[in-house]
C-alpha positions in Angstrom: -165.2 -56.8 187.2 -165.1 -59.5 184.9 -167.5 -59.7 181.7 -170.2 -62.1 182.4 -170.3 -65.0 179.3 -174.2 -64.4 177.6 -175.8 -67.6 177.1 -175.7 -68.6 173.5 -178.9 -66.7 171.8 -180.5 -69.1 169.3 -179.1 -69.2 165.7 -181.6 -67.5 163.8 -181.8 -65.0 166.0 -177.9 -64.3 166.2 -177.9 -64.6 162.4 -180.6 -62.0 162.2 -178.5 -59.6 164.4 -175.7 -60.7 162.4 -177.2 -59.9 159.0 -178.5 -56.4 160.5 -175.0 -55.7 161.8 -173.3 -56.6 158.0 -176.1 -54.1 155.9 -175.1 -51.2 158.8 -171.5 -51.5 158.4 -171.7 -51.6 154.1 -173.6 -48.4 154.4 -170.3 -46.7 155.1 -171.6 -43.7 157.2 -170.5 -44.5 160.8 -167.7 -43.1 162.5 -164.7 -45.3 163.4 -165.4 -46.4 166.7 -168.7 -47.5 166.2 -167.5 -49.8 162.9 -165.0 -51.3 165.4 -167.2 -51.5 167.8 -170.3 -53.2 165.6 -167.5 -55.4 163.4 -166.1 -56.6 167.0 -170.0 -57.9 167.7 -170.3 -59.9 164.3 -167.1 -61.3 164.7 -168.5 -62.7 168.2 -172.1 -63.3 166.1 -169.9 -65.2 163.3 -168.1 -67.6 165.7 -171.4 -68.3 168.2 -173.3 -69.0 164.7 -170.4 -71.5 163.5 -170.4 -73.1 166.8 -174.0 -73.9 166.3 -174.1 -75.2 163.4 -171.1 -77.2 163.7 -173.0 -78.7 167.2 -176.2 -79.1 164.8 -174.4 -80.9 162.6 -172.7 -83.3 164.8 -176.0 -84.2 165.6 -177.2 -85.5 162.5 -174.2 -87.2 162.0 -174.8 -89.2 165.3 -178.5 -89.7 164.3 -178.8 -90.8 161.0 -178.8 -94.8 160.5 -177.2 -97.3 158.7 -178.5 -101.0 158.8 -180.2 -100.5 161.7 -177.1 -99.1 163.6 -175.9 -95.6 164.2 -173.0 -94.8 161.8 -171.5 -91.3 161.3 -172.3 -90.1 158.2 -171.2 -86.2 157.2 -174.3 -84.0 156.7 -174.8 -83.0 153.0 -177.5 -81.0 152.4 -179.8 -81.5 149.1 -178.9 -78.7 146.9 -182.2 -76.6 145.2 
């Protein structure tokens, strides 16, 4: 039986899970399998999360303005 394709969680929540997964595998204490297993889910986290932001990203490109017309412009955010 094929593995059904989850729809995309949103991004904070995926990083959350992502971030949980990361502090559980520096800990150091798991058995092998389970690493595998948990490092295999981040990886899928890492690439869903990239995805999204790349999408998000794209958008602002499209939507920011130039002189009254819609010109691609790379997203830079302000730095702190």
């Amino acid at each position: 039986m094929p593995e059904e394709t989850p729809t995309p969680a949103q991004f904070e929540t995926s990083l959350d899970e992502l971030d949980k997964l990361v502090k559980e595998l520096e800990r150091g204490d798991l058995p092998l399998e389970k690493s595998i297993e948990l490092f295999e889910r981040g990886m899928k986290l890492s690439t869903e999360c990239r995805k999204q932001l790349e999408a998000a990203e794209t958008r602002v490109e499209v939507l920011m303005r130039r002189g009254g017309e819609t010109v691609a412009v790379p997203f830079k955010p302000e730095k702190p």
